[in-house]
Steps between C-alpha positions, in 0.01 A plus 500: 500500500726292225516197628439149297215315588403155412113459508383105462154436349353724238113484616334850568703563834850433383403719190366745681827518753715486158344781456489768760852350571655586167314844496703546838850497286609129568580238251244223499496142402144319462593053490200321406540126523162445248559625124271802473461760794179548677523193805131353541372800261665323187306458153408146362480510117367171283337462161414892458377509876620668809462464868586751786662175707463683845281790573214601296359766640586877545390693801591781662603697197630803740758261608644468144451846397710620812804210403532653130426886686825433730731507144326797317259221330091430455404133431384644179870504357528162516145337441154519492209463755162451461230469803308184493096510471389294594764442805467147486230234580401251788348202445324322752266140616207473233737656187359832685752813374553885657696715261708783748448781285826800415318729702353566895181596414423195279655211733276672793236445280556155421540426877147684601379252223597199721464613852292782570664821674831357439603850272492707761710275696728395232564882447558523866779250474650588220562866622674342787676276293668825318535661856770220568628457129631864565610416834678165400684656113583850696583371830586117498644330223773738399621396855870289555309265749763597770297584819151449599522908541437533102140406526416750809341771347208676631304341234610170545422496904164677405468169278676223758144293569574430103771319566360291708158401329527318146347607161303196547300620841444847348392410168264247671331753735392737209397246262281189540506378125794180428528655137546836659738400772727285278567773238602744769731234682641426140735804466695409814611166371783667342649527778546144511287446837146405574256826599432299837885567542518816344477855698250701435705836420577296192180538341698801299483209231137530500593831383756385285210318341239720455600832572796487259429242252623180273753627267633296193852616404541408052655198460455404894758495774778367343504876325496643873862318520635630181435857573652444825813294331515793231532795769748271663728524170421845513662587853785309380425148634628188394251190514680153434273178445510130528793645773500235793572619844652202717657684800463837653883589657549659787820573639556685883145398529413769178409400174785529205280404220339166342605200339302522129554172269780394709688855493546728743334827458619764761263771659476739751129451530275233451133464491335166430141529370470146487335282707603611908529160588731371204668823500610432825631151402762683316634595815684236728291415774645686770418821292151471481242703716222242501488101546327211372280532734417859456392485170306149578257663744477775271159568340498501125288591227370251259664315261317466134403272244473623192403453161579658144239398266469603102103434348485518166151712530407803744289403792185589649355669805884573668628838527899636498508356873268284634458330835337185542371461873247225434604295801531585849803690576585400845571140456756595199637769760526224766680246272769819388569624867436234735498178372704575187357236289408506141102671476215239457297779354725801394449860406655630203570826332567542088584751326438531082732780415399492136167619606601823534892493300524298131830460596487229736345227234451485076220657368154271590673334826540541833744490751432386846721465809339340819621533846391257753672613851634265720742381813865537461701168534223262341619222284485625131494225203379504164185241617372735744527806293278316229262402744475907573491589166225254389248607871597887395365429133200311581429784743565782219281324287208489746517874607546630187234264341714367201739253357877546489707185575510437032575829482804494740845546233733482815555521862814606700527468852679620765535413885666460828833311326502766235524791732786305711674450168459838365513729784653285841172585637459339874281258482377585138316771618348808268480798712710482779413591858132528599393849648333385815578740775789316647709527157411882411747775493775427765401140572588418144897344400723811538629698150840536613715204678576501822824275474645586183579905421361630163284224437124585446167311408199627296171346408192340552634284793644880696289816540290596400351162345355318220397663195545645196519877624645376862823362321561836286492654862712255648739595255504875564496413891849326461666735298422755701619348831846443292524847343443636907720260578794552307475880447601582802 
């Protein structure tokens, strides 16, 4: 191939189709409308502190090693990981904490400790759980989402009742214990659904979890991007920033380029790793695949409130991540799915990055970020947020039995506006798409157009989903249905 390509975004799936598309032999142009690269992965710095302002947390380190292994690389060239221990915490009613453990054999452990004979059944799950991680990274996610044919493989049909039962029903037949049962439907809210909604097969996060581990990459996410933006300048790609993109043009009903900052910029290929929805809003209307409506009944995953706090002392009783599950989850999964209401009573999850990384804060503070998840669309002003912030640090307090509202040096937030602002995300949501059975593989918003020629999609809101190491796949996925494509 030598063909020039204009990718729009610069989050982990347009780098990673930058990428394998510039190791192909074309000539590649990354716009990124925000100043630094890195889409919802970008790095907050304030006062000698620093914030990973989207994800936090690294899992499914094969994933990585394989993206760095596809251009004669090892993660190790560009930075450092270190496995968490403990994994993280969960807090729950009564200021009552589990620690998950680094290891198997110790989480078993701690879960025999609260229900008895629940090792021998954890271990049980768990080895199923890696039975369909293989199946899902060998067989499944490296797929184009083309034809419901891709997922028909004798292991899959051996597997099709999983499809059809929810992580919820089988995690709730093995295990009696509400401490138990919550941390095992945790891992599956990445995928931006609830576990009630949630195959079953997809309890390879389980796996994910506790077969593979909590990683912590030096200097957090944000260091994830720049390796990924350095191999880009490696292979030759160009990566422009605070680079508008106002109009996709099509001509003959095939795409001719973009119009960046109010110039044109001509292509033979372009692939929009922005938002689907806005991305096709650059089109005019009668060249988009999907309506209004279409992306209105769609089911998405949860927006996020969150918080960027500096203390000017290191805290007590929290780990690296830490999960706070001290009220009932199913009324704050109600008010995100169904009702889509602000949470009376909301879960959170924060992570203290310093714990673990001096990096993130000076020397004798801390450095806290705080996610609360919540519905897409709600009304976002500065009051509300406040009145968050203030029920998240009276809860903090309580759990972690001490005082930390005088020792607060500054908070940052960041919400459903912000991500509209910064990203065109529909609706202000965070992860895109929820994997529920009737959005997974093929069901999901196609990566190439069906109106307009040589236009292509990649991200969370495509195949193969949400996520961190979904979104470097989604990237490889639509480079190489344009490399078949157009070596022919």
């Amino acid at each position: 191939m030598d063909k020039k390509i204009i990718v729009i975004g610069s989050g982990f799936a347009s780098l990673s189709a930058a990428c394998y598309l510039a190791k192909a032999g074309n000539k590649v142009t990354v716009f990124e409308k925000n100043a630094s690269v890195g889409g919802r992965a970008r790095r907050l710095s304030k006062e000698g502190f620093h914030f990973d302002i989207g994800p936090t947390w690294y899992w499914m380190p094969g994933v990585f090693e394989k993206f760095f292994g596809d251009f004669g690389k090892k993660v190790a060239d560009y930075y450092d990981l270190e496995k968490l221990s403990p994994a993280y915490d969960v807090y729950f009613e009564g200021n009552e904490k589990v620690t998950i453990s680094d290891n198997l054999d110790d989480i078993a452990a701690t879960f025999e400790k609260i229900e008895k004979g629940s090792e021998k059944k954890l271990r049980s799950f768990i080895k199923e759980a890696q039975d369909n991680y293989a199946i899902a990274v060998d067989k499944m996610v490296y797929k184009p989402g083309d034809s419901p044919l891709e997922l028909v493989t004798t292991e899959t049909i051996a597997r099709v009742g999983q499809f059809f039962s929810t992580i919820s029903q089988e995690v709730r037949k093995r295990f009696k214990n509400p401490k138990l049962v919550k941390i095992l439907e945790f891992p599956v809210l990445f995928l931006g659904a609830k576990p009630s909604d949630t195959p079953s097969f997809y309890s390879f996060m389980n796996f994910a979890d506790f077969g593979l581990g909590t990683w912590h990459p030096k200097k957090g996410m944000f260091s994830v991007v720049e390796a990924m933006k350095d191999l880009a300048i490696e292979l030759g790609v160009e990566i422009i920033t605070n680079a508008t993109i106002s109009k996709i043009l099509v001509e003959n009903k095939k795409t001719v380029g973009v119009t960046v900052n109010g110039k044109i910029e001509y292509a033979d290929i372009v692939v929009s790793g922005a938002d689907y929805h806005h991305s096709e809003q650059l089109l005019d209307e009668q060249h988009r695949m999907y309506s209004e409506k279409y992306w209105d009944k769609k089911i998405f995953a949860p927006s996020s409130l969150l918080f960027y706090v500096g203390f000017d002392k290191k805290l007590e009783n929290v780990s690296h991540h830490t999960l706070f599950f001290d009220t009932p989850f199913e009324p704050h999964a109600r008010e995100i799915y169904d009702t889509k209401e602000w949470p009376k009573e909301p879960l959170y999850y924060a992570s203290f990055p310093s714990k673990t990384d001096s990096f993130f804060a000076p020397e004798g503070k801390e450095a806290a970020t705080f996610l609360i998840p919540i519905a897409p669309g709600l009304e976002d002003t500065e009051i509300i947020r406040k009145k968050y912030f203030d029920i998240l640090i009276e809860r903090l307090e309580k759990s972690t039995q001490q005082s930390l509202k005088q020792n607060i040096i500054f908070v940052e937030s960041y919400c459903v506006n912000d991500f509209v602002k910064d990203y065109n995300s529909y609706k202000g949501n965070a992860y895109g798409l929820a994997n529920i059975l009737t959005q997974t593989a093929f069901l999901r918003p196609k990566i190439k157009s069906r109106k307009v020629r040589n236009l292509f999609f990649t991200g969370q809101l495509t195949v193969p989903g949400p996520g961190v190491p979904p979104s470097l796949i989604s990237g490889k996925i639509v480079s190489e249905k344009i490399i078949k494509e157009f070596s022919i």
